[in-house]
One Martini backbone bead per residue (centre of mass of N, CA, C, O) as a GRO file, in nm:
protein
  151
    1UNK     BB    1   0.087  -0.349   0.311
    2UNK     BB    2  -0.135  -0.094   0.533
    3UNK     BB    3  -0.316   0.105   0.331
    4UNK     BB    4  -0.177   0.237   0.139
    5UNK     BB    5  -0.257   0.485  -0.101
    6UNK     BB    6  -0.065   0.563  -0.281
    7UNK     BB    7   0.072   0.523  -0.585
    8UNK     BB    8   0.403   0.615  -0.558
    9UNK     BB    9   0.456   0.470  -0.348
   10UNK     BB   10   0.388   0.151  -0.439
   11UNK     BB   11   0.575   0.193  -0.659
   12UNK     BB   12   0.846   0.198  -0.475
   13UNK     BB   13   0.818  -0.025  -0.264
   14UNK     BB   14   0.848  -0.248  -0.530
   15UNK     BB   15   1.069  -0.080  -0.606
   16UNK     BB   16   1.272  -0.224  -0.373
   17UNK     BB   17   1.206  -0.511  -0.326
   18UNK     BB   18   1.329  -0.593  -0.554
   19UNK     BB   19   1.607  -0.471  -0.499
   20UNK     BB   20   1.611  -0.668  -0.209
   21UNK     BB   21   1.493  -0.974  -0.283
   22UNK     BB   22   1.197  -0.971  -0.271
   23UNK     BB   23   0.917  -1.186  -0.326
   24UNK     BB   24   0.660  -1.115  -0.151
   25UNK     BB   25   0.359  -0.873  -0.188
   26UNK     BB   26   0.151  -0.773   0.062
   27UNK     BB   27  -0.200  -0.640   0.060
   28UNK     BB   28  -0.446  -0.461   0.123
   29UNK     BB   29  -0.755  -0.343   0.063
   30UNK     BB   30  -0.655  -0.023   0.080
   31UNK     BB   31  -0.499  -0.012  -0.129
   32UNK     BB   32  -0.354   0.045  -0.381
   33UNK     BB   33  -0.378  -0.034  -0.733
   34UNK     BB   34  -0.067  -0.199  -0.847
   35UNK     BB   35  -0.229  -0.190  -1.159
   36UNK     BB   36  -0.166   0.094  -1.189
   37UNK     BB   37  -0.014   0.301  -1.406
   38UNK     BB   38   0.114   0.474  -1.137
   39UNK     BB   39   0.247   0.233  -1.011
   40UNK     BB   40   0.370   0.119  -1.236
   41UNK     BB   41   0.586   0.366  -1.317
   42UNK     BB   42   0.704   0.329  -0.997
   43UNK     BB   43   0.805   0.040  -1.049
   44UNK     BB   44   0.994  -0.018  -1.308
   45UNK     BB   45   0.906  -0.358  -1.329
   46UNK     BB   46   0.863  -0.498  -1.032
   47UNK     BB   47   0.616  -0.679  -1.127
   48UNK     BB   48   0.778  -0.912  -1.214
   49UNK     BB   49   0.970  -0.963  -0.961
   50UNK     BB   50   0.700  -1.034  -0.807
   51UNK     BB   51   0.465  -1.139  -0.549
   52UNK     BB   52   0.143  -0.987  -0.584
   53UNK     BB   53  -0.118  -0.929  -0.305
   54UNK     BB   54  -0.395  -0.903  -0.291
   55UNK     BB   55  -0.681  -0.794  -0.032
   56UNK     BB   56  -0.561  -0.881   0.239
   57UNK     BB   57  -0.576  -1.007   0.558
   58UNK     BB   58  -0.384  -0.926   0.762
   59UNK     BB   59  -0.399  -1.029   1.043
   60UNK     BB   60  -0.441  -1.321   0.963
   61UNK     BB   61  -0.174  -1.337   0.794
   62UNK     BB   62   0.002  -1.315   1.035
   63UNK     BB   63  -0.055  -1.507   1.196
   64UNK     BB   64   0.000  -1.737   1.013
   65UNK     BB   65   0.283  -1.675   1.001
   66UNK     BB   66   0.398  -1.707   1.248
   67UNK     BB   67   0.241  -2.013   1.307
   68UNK     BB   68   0.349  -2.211   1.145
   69UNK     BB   69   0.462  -2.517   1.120
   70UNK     BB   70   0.771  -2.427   1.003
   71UNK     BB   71   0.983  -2.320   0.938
   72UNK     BB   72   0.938  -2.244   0.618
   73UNK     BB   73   0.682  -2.045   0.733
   74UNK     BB   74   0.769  -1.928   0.962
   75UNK     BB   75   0.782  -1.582   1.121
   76UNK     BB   76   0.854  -1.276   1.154
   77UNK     BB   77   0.693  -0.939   1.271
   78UNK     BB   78   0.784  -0.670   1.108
   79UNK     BB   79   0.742  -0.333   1.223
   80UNK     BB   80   0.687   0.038   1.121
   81UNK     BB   81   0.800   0.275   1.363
   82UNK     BB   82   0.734   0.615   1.534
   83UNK     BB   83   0.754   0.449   1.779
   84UNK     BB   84   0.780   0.268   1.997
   85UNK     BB   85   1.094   0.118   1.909
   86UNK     BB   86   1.354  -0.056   1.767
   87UNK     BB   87   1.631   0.008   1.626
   88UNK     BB   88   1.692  -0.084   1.340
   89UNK     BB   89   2.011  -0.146   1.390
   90UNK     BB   90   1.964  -0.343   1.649
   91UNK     BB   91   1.775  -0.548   1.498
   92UNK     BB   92   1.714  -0.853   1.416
   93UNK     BB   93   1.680  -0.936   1.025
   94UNK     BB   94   1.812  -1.265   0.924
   95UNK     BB   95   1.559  -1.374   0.957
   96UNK     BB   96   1.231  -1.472   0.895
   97UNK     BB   97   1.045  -1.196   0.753
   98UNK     BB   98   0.747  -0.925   0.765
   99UNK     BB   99   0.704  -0.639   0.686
  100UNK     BB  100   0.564  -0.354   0.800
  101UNK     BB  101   0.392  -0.100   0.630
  102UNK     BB  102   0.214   0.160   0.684
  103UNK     BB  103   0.046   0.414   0.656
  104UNK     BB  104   0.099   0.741   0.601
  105UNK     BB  105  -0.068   0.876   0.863
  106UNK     BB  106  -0.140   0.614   1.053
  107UNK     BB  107   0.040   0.368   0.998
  108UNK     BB  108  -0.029   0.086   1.152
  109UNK     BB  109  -0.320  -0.114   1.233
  110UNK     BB  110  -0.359  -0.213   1.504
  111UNK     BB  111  -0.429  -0.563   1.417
  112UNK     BB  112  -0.121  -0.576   1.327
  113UNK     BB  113   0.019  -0.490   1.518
  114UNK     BB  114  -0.029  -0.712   1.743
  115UNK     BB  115   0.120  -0.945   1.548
  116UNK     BB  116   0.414  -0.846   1.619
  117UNK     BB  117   0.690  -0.935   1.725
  118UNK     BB  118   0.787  -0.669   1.639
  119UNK     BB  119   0.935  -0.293   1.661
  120UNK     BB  120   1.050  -0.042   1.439
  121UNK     BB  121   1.314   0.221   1.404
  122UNK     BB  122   1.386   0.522   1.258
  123UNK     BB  123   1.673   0.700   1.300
  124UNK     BB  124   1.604   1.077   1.362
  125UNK     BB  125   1.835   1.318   1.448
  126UNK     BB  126   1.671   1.567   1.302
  127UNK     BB  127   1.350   1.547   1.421
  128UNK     BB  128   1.181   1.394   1.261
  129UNK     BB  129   0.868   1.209   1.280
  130UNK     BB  130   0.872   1.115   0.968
  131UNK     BB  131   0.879   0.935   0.694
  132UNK     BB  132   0.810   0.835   0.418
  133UNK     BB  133   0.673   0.515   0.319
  134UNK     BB  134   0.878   0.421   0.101
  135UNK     BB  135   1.161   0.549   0.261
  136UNK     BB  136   1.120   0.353   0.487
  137UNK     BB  137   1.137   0.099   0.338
  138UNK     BB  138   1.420   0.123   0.193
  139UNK     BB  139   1.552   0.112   0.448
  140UNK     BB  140   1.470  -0.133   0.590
  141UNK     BB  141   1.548  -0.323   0.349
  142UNK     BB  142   1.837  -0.246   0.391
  143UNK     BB  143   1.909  -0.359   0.634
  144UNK     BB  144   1.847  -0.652   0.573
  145UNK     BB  145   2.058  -0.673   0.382
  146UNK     BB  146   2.297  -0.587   0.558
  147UNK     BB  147   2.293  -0.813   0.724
  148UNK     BB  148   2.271  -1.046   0.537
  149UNK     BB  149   2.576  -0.950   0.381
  150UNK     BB  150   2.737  -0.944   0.692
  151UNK     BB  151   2.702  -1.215   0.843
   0.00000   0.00000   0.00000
């Protein structure tokens, strides 16, 4: 997450990370407080179920990621961007990869977008500009499952 700043957001990203078998999830410096009570209540239950990083300097961490010693730690950045990025559904998204869902306003920071090995779109035939950042995180993470599970 980057700069997520809602405290409902943070917790509703978190209980769908849960409910999608993600593993880790990593916060940068400016997100709200994980275990504040208001993203408790929205995460309902999933901080136990999940390795919770703040404070994280995302592209440094991001960078770091990319390039792993071996398969087991390296994998690909892939942003969700509102415009200039791949279909969502046509992106492959069944290899070792970090999702990166950036502020409700701003979107992934330049300096993250940067460390991206992907950038990926929610295609939204209606018309919208853009969905709220926690409802874009639960297609995402659920397109991923849905690869992963028909693959």
């Amino acid at each position: 997450m980057d700069d997520v700043q809602d405290p409902g957001n943070v917790g509703s990203m978190l209980r769908s990370a849960a409910a999608a078998g993600v593993v880790q999830v990593i916060m940068s410096k400016r997100c709200a407080f994980a275990w504040s009570p208001k993203v408790l209540r929205a995460g309902q239950g999933a901080h136990f179920l999940l390795e919770i990083h703040e404070d994280v300097d995302l592209p440094a961490w991001a960078a770091s990621y990319r390039s792993g010693a071996d398969d087991r730690t390296r994998g690909d950045v892939v942003a969700a961007v509102a415009t200039e990025g791949e279909s969502l559904y046509s992106a492959s998204l069944t290899g070792r990869l970090a999702l990166v869902i950036g502020n409700e306003g701003a979107g992934v920071s330049l300096p993250l977008l940067a460390q991206a090995t992907k950038r990926v779109m929610i295609p939204m035939p209606g018309g919208m500009e853009s969905l709220n950042a926690a409802a874009a995180a639960a297609v995402c993470l659920f397109e991923c499952v849905r690869q992963r599970t028909t693959a």
